[in-house]
C-alpha positions in Angstrom: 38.4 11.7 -18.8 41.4 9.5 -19.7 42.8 12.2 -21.7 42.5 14.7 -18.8 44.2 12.2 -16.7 47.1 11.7 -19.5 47.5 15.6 -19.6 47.6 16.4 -16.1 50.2 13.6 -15.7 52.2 15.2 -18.2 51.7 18.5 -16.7 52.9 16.9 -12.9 55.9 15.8 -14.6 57.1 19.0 -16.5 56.6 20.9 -12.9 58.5 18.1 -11.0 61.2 18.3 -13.8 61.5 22.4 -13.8 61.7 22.4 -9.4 64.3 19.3 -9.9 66.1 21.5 -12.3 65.8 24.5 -10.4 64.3 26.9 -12.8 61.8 29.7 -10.6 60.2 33.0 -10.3 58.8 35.5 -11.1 61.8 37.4 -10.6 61.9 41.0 -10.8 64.9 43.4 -12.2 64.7 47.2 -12.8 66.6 49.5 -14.8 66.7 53.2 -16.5 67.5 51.0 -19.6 65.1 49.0 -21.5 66.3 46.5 -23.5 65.5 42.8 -25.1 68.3 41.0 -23.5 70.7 40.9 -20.2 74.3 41.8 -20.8 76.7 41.9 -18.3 77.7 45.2 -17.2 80.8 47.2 -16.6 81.6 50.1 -14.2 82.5 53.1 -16.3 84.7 54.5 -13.4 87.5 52.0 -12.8 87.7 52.6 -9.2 84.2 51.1 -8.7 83.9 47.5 -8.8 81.7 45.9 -11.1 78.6 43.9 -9.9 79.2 39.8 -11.1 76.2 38.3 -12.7 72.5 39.3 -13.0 70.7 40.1 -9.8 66.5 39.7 -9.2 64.7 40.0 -6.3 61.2 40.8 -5.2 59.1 43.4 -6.9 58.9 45.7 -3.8 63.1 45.0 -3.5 63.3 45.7 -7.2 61.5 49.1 -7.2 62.8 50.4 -4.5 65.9 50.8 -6.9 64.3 53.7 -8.9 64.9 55.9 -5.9 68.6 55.0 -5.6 68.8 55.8 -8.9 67.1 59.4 -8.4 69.4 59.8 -5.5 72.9 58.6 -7.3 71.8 61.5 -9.7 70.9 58.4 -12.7 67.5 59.5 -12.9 65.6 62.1 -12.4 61.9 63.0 -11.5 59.3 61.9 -14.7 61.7 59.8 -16.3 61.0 56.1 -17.3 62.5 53.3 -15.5 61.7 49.3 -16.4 60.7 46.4 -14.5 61.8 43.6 -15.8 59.4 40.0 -14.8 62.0 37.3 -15.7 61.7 33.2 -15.1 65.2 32.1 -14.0 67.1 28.5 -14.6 68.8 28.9 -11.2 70.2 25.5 -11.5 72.3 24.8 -8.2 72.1 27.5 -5.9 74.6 28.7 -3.4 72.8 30.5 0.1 75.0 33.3 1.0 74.9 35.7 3.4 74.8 39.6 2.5 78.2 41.0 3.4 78.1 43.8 1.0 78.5 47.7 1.1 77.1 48.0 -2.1 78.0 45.4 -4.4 78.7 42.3 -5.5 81.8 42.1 -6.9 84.6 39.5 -7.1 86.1 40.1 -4.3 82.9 40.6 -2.1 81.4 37.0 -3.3 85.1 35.5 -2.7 84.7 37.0 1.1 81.4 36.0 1.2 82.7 32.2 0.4 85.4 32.1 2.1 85.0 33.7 5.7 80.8 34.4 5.7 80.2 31.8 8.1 81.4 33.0 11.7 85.0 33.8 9.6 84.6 30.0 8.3 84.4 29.1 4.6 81.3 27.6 3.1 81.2 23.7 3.5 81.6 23.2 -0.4 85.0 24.8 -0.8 87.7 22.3 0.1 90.1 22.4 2.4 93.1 23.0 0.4 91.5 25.8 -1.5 91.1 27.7 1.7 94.4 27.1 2.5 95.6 29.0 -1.2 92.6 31.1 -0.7 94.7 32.7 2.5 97.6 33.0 0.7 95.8 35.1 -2.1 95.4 32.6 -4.3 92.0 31.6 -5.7 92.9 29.9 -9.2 90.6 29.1 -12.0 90.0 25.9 -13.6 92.5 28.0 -16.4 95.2 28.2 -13.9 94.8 32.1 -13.6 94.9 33.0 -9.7 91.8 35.2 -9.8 93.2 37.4 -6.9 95.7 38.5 -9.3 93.1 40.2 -12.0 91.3 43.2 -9.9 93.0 45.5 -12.3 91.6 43.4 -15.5 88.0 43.2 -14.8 86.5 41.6 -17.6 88.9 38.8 -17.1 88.9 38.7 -13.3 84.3 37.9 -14.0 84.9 35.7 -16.8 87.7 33.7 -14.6 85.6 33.8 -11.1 82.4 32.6 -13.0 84.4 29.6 -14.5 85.5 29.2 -10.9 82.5 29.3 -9.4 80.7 26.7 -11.5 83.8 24.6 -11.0 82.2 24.2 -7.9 79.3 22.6 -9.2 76.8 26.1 -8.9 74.7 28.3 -11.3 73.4 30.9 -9.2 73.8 33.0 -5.4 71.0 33.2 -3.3 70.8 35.7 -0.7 68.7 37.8 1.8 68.7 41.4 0.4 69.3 43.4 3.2 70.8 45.8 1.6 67.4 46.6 -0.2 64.6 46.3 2.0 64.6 42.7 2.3 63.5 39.4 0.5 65.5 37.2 -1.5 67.5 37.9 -4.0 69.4 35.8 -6.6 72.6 36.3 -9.0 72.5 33.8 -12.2 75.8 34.8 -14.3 74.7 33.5 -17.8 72.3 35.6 -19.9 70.6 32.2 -21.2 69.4 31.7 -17.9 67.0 34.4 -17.8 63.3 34.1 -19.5 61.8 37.6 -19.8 58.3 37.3 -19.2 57.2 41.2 -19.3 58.5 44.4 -19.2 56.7 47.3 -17.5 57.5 50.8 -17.7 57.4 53.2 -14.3 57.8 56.8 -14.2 59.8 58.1 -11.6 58.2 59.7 -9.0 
């Protein structure tokens, strides 16, 4: 009995320790690719802006990519699409709200922090940062002004991500709208994510 008592002890204390250190799911990703690891991801067509980070939601949310992907022409009828289960270290989370037409880029997570509260930035971001931020200047801890890199878009992520956890967070929360619903989350480093399973779907 002591021993039980010992072990569930230990057990409390690991749970207390992964909510404290914000680690969660299941999450749920899926993709026409199936793969062993997350790596971030570019836009091939340089007028598109690239999505920042990782994003996981809900399983419904996260299947009811497949049929954007039929309809964006990436997929097609019988072919295999993967859902991805992951555990995520989420860390410090920043609750934004969805203010997207599509994605996620720099510039859309920028708006989001800046003006997504009634045109008000989010309490976290000092004053004199939203003073530069006006003036199109958002500058990394580097000293690059961020605003100044849309047409250098692996640099303008790796800067804004630097940036970001400057601000003491490791992850966006946020209610995916955009999708159907539910929350969603956007961790930026791949050794945040734990992949628990992968299941493959056939498109319908």
């Amino acid at each position: 009995m002591a021993g039980e008592e010992k072990e569930m002890k230990k057990l409390l204390t690991e749970w207390r320790k992964f909510l404290k250190e914000g680690a969660g799911g299941p999450y749920y990703h899926l993709s026409p690719v199936k793969f062993d690891k997350f790596q971030q991801q570019m836009a091939t067509d340089p007028s598109i802006s690239s999505d920042v980070g990782f994003h996981f939601g809900t399983k419904d949310t996260a299947l009811t990519v497949a049929d954007k992907l039929k309809q964006d022409g990436k997929v097609n009828s019988g072919d295999s699409v993967y859902l991805y289960t992951v555990n995520l270290d989420n860390g410090k989370t920043l609750e934004l709200p969805e203010n997207r037409s599509g994605t996620w880029s720099v510039n859309s997570i920028l708006k989001a922090m800046f003006e997504g509260f009634g045109g008000e930035p989010h309490p976290a971001i000092p004053d004199e940062m939203v003073n530069d931020y006006y003036d199109d200047v958002v500058t990394s801890p580097s000293g690059e002004n961020i605003k100044d890199l849309s047409f250098q878009p692996t640099e303008e992520m790796e800067e804004f991500i630097e940036w970001f956890s400057s601000l003491g967070f490791d992850s966006i929360k946020y209610e995916n709208t955009f999708e159907g619903g539910g929350d969603s989350y956007i961790v930026f480093r791949p050794e945040q994510i734990d992949v628990a399973d992968t299941e493959e779907y056939q498109v319908p």
